[in-house]
N, CA, C and O atoms as a MOPAC input file, in Angstrom:
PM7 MOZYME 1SCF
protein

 N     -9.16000 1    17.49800 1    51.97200 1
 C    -10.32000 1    17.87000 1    52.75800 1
 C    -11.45500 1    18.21800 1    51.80000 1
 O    -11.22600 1    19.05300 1    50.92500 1
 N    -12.86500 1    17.55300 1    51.90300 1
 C    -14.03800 1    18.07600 1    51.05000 1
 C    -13.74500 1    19.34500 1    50.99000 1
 O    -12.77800 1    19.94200 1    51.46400 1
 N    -14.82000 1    19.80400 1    50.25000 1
 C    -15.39500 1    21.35900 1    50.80800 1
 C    -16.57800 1    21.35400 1    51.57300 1
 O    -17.33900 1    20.39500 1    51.70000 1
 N    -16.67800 1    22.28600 1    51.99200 1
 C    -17.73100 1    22.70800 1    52.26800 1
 C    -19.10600 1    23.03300 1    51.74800 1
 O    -19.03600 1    23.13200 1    50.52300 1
 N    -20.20400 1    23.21900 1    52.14500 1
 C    -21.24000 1    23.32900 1    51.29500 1
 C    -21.25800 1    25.32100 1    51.62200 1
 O    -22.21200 1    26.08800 1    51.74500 1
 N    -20.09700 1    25.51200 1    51.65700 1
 C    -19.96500 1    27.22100 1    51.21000 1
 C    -20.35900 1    27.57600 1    49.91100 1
 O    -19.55800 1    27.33000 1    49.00900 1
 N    -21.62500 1    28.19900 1    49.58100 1
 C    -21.95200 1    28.11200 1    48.25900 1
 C    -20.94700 1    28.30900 1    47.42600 1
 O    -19.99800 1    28.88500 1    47.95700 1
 N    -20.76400 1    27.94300 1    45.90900 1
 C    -20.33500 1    27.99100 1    44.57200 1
 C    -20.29000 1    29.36800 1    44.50400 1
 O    -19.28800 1    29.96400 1    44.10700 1
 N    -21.11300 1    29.81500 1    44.79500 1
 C    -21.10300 1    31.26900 1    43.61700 1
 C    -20.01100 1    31.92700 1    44.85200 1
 O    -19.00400 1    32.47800 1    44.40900 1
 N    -20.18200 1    31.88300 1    46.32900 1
 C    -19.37100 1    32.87200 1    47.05100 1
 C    -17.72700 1    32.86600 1    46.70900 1
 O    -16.87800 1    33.74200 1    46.87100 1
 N    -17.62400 1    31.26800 1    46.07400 1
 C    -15.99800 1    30.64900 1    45.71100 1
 C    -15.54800 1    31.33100 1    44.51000 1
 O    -14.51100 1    31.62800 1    43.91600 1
 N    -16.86300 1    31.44600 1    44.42300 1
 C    -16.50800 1    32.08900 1    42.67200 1
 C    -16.38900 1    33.22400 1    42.40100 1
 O    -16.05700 1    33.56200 1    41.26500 1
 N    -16.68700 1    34.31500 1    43.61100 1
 C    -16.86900 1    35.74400 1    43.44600 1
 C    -15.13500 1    36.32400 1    43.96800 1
 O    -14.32100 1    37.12300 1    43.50500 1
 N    -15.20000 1    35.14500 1    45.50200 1
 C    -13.66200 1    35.30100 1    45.66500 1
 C    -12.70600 1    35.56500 1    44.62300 1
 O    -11.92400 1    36.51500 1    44.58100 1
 N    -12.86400 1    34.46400 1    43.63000 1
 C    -11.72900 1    34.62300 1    43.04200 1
 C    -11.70300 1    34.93500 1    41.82500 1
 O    -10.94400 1    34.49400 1    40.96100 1
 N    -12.81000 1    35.96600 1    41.68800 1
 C    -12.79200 1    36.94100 1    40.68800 1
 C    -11.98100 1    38.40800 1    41.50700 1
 O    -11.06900 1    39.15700 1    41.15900 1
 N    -12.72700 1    38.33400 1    42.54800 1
 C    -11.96300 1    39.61700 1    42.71500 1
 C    -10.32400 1    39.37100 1    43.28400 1
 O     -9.41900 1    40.16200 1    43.02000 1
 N    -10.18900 1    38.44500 1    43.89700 1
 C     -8.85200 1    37.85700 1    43.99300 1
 C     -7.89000 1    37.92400 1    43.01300 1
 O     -6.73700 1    38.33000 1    43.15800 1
 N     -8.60900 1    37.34800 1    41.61600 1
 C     -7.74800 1    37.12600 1    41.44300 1
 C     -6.77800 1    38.13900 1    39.41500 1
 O     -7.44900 1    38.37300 1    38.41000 1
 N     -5.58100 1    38.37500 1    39.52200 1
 C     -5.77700 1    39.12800 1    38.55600 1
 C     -5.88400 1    39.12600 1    37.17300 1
 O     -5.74300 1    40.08600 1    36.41500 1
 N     -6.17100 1    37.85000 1    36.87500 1
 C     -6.51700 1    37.35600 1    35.09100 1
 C     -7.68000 1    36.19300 1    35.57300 1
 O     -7.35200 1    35.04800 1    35.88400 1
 N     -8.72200 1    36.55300 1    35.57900 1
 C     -9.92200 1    35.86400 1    36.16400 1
 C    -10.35700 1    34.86900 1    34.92400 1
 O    -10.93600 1    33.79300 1    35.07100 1
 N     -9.99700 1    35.39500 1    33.80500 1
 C    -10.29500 1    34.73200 1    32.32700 1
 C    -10.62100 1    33.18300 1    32.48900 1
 O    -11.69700 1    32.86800 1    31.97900 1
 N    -10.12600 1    32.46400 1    32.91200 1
 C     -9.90800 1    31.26700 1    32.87000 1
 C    -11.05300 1    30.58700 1    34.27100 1
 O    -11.58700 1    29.47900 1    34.31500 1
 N    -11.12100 1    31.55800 1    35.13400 1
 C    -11.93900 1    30.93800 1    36.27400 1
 C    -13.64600 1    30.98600 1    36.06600 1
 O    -14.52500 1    30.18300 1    36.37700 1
 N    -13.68600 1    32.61300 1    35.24100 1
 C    -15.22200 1    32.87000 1    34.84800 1
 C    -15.89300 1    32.04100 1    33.52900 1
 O    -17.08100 1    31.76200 1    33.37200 1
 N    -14.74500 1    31.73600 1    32.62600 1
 C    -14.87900 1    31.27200 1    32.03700 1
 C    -15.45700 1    29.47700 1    32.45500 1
 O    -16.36700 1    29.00300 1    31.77500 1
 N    -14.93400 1    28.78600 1    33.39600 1
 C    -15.07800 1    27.91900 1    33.88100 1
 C    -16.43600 1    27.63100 1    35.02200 1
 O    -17.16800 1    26.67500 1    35.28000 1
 N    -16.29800 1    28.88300 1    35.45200 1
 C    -18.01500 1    28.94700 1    36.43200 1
 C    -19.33600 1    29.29500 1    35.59200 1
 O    -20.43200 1    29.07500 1    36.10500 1
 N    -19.22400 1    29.92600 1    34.09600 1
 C    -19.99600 1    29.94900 1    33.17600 1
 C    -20.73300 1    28.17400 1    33.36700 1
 O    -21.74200 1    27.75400 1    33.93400 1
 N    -19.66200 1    27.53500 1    32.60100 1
 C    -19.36300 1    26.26800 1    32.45700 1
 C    -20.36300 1    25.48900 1    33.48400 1
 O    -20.80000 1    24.36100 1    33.25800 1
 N    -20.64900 1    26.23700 1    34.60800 1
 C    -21.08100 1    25.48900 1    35.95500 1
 C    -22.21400 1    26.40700 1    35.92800 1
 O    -22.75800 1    26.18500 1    37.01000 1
 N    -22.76300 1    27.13700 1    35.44300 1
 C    -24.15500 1    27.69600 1    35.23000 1
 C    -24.23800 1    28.99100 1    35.85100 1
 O    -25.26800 1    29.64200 1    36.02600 1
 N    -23.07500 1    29.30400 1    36.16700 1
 C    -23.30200 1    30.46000 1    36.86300 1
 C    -23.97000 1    31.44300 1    35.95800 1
 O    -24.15000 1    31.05800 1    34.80200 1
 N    -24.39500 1    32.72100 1    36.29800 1
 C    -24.78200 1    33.63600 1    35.44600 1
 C    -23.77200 1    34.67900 1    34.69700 1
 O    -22.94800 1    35.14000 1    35.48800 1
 N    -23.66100 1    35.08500 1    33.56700 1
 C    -22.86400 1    35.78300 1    33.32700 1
 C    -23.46100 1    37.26800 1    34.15100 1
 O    -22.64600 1    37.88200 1    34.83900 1
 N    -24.13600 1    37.51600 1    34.10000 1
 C    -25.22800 1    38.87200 1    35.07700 1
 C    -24.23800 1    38.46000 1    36.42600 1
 O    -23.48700 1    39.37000 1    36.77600 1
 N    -24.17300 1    37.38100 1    37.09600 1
 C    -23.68900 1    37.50300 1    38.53900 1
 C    -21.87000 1    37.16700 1    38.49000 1
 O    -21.15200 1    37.24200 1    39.48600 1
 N    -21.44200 1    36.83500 1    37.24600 1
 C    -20.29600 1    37.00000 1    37.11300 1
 C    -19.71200 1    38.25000 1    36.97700 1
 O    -18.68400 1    38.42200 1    37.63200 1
 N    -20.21700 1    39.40900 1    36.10700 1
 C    -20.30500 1    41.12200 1    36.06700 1
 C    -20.42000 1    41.42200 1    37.30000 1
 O    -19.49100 1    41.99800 1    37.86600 1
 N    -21.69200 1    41.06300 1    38.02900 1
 C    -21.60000 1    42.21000 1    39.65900 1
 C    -20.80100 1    41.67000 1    40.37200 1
 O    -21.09100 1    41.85500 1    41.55300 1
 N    -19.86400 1    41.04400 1    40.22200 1
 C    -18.93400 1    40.54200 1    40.71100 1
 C    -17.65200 1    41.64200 1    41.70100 1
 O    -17.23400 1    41.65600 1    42.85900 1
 N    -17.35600 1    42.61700 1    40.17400 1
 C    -16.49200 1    43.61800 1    40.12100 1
 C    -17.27800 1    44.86200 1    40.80200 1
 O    -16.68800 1    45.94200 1    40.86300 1
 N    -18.53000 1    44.74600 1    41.29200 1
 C    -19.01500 1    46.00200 1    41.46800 1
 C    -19.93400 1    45.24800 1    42.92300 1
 O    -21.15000 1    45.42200 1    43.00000 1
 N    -19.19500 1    44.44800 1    43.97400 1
 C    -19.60700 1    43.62400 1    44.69100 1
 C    -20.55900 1    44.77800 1    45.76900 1
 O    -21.42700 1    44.38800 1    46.55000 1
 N    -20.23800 1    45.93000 1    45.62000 1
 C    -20.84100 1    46.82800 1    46.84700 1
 C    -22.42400 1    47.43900 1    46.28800 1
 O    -23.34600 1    47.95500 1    46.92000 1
 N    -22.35700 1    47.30500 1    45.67300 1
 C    -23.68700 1    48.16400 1    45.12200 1
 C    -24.66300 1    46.96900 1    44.30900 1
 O    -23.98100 1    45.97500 1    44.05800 1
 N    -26.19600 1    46.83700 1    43.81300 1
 C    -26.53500 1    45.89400 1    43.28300 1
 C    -26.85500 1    45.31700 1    43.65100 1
 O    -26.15100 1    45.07800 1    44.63200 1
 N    -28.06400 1    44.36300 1    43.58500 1
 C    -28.92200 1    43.32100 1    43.96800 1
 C    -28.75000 1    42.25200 1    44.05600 1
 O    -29.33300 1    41.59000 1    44.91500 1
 N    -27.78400 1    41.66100 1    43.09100 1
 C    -27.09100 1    40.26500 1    42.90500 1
 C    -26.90600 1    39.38400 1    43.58400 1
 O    -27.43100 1    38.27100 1    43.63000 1
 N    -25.63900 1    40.14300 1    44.52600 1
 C    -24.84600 1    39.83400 1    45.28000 1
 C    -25.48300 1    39.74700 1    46.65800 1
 O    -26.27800 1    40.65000 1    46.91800 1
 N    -25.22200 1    38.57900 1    47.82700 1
 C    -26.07100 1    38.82400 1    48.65300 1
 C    -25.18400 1    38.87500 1    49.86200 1
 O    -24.14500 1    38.22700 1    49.99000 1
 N    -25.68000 1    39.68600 1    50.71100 1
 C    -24.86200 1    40.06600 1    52.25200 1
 C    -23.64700 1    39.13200 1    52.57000 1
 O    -22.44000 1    39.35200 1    52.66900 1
 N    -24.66200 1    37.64800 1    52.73000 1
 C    -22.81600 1    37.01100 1    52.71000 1
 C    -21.75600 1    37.07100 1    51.68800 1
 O    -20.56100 1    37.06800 1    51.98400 1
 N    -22.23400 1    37.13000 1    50.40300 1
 C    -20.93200 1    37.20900 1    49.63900 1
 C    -20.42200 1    38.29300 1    49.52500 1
 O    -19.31500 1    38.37300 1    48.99300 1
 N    -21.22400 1    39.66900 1    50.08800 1
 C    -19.93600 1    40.63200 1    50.33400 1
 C    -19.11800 1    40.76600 1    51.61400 1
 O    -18.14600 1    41.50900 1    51.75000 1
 N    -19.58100 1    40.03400 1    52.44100 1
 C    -18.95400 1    40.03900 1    53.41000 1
 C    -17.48300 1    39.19700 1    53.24200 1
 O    -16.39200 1    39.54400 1    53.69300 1
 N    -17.85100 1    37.79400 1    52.33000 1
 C    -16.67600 1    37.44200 1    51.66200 1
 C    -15.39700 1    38.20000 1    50.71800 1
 O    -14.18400 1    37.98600 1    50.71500 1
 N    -16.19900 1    39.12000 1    49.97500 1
 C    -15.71500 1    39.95000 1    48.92500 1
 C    -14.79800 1    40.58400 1    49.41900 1
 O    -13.64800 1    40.70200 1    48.99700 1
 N    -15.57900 1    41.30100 1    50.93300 1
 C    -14.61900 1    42.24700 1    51.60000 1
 C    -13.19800 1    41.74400 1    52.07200 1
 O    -12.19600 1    42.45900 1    52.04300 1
 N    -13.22400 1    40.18700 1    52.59300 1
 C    -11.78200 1    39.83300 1    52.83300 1
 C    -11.31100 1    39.55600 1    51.91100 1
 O    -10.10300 1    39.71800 1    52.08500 1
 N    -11.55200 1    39.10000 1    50.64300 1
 C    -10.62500 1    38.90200 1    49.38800 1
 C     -9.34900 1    39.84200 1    49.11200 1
 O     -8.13300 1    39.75100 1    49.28300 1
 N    -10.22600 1    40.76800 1    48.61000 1
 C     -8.76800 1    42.12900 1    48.53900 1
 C     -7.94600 1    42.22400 1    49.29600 1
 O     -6.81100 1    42.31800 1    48.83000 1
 N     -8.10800 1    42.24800 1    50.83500 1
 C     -7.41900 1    42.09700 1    51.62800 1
 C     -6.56300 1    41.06000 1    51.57300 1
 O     -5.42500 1    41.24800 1    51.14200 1
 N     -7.01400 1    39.69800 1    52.03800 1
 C     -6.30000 1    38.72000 1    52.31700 1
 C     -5.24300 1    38.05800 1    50.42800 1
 O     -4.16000 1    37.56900 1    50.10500 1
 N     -6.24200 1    38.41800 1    49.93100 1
 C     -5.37700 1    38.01300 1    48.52000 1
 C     -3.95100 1    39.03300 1    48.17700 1
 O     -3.06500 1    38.40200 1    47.60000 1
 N     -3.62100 1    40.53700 1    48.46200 1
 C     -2.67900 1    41.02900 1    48.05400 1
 C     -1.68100 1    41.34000 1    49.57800 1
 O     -0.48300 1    41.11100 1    49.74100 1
 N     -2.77500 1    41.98800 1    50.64300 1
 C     -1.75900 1    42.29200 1    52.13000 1
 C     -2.35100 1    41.23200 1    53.50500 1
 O     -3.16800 1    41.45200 1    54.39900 1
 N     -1.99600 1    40.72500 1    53.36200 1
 C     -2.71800 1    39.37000 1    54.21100 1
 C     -3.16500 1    40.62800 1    55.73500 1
 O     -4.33100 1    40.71400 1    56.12100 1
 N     -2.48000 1    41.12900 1    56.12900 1
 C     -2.52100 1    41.68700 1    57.39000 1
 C     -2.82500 1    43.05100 1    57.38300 1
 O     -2.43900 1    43.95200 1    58.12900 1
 N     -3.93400 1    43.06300 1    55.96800 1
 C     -4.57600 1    44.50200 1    56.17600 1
 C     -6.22900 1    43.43500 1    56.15100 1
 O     -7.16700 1    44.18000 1    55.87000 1
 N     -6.48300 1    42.62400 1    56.27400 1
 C     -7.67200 1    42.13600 1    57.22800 1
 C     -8.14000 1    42.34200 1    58.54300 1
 O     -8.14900 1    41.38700 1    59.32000 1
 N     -8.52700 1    43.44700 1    58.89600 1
 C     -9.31100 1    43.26600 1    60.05800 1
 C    -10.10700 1    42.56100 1    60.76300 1
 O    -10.83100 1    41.70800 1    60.24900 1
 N    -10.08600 1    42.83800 1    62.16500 1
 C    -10.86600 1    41.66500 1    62.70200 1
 C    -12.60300 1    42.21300 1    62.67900 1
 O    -13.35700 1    41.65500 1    63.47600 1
 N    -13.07500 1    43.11100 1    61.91300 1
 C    -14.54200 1    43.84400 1    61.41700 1
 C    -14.46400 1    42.79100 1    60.40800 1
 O    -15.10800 1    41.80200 1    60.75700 1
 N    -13.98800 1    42.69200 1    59.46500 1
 C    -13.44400 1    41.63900 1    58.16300 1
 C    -14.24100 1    39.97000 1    58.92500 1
 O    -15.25700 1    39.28400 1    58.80900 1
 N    -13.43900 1    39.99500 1    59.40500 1
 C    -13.83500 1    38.38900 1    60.22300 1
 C    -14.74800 1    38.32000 1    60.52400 1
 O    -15.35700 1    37.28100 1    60.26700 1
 N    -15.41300 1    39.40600 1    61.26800 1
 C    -16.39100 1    38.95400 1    62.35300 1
 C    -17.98400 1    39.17400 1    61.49400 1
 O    -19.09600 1    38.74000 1    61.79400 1
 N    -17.49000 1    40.11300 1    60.22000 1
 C    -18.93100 1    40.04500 1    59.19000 1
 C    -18.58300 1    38.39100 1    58.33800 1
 O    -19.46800 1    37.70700 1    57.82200 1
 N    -17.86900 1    38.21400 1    58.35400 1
 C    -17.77500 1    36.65700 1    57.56700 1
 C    -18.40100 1    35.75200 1    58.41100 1
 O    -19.31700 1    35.02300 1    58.03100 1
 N    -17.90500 1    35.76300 1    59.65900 1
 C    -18.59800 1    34.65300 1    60.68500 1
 C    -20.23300 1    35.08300 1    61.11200 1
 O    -20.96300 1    34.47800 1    61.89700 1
 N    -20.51800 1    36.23300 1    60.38700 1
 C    -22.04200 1    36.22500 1    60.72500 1
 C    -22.86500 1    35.24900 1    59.49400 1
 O    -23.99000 1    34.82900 1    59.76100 1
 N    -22.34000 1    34.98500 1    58.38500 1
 C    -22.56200 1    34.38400 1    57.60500 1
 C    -22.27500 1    32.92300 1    57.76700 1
 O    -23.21000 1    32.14500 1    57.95600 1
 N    -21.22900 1    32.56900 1    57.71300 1
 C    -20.32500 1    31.24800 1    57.88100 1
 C    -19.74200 1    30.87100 1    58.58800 1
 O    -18.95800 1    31.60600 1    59.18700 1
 N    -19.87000 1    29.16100 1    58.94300 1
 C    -19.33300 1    29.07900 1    60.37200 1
 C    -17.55600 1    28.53700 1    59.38800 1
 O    -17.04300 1    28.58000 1    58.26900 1
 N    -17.25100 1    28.03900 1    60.91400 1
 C    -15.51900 1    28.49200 1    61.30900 1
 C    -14.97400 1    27.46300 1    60.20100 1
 O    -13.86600 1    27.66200 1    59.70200 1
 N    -15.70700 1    26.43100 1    59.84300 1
 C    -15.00900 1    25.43800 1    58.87100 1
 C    -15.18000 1    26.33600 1    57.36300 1
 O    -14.21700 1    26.51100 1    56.61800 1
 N    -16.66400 1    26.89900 1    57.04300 1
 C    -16.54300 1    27.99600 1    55.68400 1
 C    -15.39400 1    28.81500 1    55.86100 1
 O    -14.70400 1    28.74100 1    54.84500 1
 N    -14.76300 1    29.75900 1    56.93900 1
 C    -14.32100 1    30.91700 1    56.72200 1
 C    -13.29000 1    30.50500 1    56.63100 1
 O    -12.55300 1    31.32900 1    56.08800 1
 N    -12.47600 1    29.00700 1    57.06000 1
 C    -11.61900 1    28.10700 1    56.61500 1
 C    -10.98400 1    28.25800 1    55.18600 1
 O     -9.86100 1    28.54000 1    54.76600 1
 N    -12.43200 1    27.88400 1    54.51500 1
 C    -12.48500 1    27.45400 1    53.51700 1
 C    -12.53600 1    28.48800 1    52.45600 1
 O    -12.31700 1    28.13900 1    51.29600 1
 N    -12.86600 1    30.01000 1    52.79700 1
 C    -12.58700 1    30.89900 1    51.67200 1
 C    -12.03300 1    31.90100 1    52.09800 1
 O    -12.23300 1    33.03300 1    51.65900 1
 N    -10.81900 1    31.43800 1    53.54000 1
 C     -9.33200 1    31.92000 1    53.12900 1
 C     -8.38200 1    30.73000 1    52.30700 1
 O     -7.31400 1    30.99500 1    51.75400 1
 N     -8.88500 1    29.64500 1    52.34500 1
 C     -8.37500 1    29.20300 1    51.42600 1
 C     -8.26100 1    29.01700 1    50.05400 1
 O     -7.29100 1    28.75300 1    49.34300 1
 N     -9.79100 1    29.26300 1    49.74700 1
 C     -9.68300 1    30.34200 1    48.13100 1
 C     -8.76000 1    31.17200 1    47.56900 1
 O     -7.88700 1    31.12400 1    46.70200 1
 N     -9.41700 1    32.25600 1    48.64200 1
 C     -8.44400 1    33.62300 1    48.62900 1
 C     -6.66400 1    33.17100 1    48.27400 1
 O     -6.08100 1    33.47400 1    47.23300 1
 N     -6.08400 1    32.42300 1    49.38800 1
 C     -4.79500 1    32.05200 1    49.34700 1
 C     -4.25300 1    31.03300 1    48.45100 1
 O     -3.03800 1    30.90800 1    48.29700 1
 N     -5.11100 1    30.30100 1    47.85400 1
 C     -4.86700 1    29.69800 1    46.19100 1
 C     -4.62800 1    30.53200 1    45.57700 1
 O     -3.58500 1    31.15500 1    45.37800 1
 N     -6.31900 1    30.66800 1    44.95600 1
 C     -6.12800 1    31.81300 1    43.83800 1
 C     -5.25300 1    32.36600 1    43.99600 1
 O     -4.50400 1    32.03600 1    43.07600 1
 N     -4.39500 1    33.60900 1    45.07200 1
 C     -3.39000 1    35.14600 1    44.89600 1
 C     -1.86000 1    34.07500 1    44.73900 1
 O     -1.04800 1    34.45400 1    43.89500 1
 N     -1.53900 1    32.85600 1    45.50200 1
 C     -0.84600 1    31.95000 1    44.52200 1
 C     -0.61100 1    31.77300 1    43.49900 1
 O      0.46000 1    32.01900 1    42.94500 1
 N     -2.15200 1    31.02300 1    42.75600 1
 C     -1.65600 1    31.12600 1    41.58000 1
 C     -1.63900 1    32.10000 1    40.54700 1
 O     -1.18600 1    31.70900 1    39.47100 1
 N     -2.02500 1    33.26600 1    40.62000 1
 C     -2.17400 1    33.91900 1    40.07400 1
 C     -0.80700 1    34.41700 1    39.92700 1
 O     -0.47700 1    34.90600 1    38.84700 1
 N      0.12200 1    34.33700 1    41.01300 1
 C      1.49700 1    34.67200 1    41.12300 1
 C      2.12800 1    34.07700 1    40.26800 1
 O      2.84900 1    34.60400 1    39.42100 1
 N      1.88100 1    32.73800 1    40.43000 1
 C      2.44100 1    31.77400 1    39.45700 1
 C      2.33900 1    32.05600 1    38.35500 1
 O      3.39300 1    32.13300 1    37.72400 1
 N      1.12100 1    32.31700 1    37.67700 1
 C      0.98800 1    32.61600 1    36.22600 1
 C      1.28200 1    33.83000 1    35.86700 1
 O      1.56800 1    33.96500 1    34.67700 1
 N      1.29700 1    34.56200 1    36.38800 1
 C      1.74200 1    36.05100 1    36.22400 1
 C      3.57400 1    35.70600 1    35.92500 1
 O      4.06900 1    35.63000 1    34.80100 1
 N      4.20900 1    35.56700 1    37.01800 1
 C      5.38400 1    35.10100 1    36.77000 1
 C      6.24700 1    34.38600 1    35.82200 1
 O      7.35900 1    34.55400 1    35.32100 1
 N      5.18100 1    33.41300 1    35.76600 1
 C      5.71200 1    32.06900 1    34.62600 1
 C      5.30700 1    32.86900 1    32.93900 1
 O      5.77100 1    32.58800 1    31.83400 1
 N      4.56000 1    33.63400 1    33.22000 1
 C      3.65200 1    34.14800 1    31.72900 1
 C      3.09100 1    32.92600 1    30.95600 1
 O      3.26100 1    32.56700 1    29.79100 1
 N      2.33700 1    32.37800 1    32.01900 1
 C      1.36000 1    30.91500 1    31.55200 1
 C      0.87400 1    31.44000 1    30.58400 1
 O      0.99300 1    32.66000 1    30.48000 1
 N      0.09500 1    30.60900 1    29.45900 1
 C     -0.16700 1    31.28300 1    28.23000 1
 C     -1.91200 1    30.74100 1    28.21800 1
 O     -2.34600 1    29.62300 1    28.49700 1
 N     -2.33000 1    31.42500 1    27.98200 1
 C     -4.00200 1    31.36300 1    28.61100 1
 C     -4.25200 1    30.29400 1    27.48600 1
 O     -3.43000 1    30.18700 1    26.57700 1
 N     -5.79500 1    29.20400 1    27.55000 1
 C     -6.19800 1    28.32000 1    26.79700 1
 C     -7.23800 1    29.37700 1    25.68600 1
 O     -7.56800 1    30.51300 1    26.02600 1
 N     -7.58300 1    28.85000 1    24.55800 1
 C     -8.42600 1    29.80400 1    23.74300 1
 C     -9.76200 1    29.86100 1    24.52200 1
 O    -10.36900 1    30.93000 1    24.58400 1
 N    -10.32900 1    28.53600 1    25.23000 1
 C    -12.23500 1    29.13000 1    25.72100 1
 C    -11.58700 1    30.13700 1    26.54600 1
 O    -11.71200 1    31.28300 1    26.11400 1
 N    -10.78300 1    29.97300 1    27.86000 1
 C    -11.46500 1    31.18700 1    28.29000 1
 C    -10.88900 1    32.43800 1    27.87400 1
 O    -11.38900 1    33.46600 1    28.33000 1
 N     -9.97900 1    32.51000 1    27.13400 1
 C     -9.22900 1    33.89700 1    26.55600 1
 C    -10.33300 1    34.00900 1    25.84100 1
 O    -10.32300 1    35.24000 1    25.80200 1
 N    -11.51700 1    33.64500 1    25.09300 1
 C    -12.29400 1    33.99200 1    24.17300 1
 C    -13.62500 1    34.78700 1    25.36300 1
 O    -14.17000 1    35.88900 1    25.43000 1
 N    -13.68500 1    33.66500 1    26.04300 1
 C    -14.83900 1    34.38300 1    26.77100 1
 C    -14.69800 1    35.97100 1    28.13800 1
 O    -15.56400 1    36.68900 1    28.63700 1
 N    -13.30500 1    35.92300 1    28.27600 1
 C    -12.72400 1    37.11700 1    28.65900 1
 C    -12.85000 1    38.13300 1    27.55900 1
 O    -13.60600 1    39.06000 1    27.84900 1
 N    -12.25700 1    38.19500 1    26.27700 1
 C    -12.60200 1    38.95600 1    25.19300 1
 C    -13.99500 1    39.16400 1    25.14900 1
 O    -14.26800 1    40.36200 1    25.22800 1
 N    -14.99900 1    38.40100 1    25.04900 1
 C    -16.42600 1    38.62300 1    24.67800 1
 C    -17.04400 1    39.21700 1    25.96900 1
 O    -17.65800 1    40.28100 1    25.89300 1
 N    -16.85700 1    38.33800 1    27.57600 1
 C    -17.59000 1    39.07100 1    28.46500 1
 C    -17.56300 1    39.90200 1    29.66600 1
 O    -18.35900 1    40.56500 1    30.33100 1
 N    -15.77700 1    39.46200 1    29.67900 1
 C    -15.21600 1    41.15400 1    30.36200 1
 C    -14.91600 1    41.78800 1    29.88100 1
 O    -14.99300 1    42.89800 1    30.40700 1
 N    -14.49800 1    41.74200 1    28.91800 1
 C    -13.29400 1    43.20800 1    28.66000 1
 C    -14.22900 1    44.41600 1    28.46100 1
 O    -13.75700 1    45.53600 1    28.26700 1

């Protein structure tokens, strides 16, 4: 299935906060022009100028849906669908439910990170 024209950056904020070794994803949305400035307010999605109404409204189901699927409320939903219609909100629970996948996966497996983005995790999160 395409995607959607759900902006980039909202996919990208998902699964920063989604997800729990982001190294490799920020490192990769750099790559795609994102800002390192809007990659940072990322982690601090509630407060800040950056970030705009819909993508915290996204932000807000991430945590949720990425670790307790069924601590999403239906307040959760219904600020997402003020933003995005029913094929987006589709589309970044399906973020959400990749990313906390794979993140399982690699956590588990103890995937061994590539040097760009282990370098650019060292330089622009840590």
């Amino acid at each position: 299935m395409p995607l959607t024209k759900t902006p980039r950056i909202a996919r990208l904020l998902i699964q920063i906060v989604v997800a729990s070794d982001i190294c490799h994803q920020g490192y990769q949305d750099r790559a795609c022009r994102v800002s390192e400035e809007k990659i940072q307010a990322a982690f601090e999605f509630e407060s800040g100028d950056l970030i705009s109404d819909a993508e915290r409204a996204a932000l807000r189901v991430a945590p949720h849906a990425g670790m307790h699927p069924n601590a999403v409320e239906s307040e959760h939903m219904k600020a997402l669908q003020q933003f995005y219609s029913d094929k987006q909100c589709v589309e970044i629970v399906a973020v959400i439910s990749l990313f906390g996948y794979l993140n399982r996966w690699n956590d588990t497996m103890a995937t061994t990170l590539e040097d760009g983005p282990r370098a650019f995790a060292s330089d622009k999160l840590a």
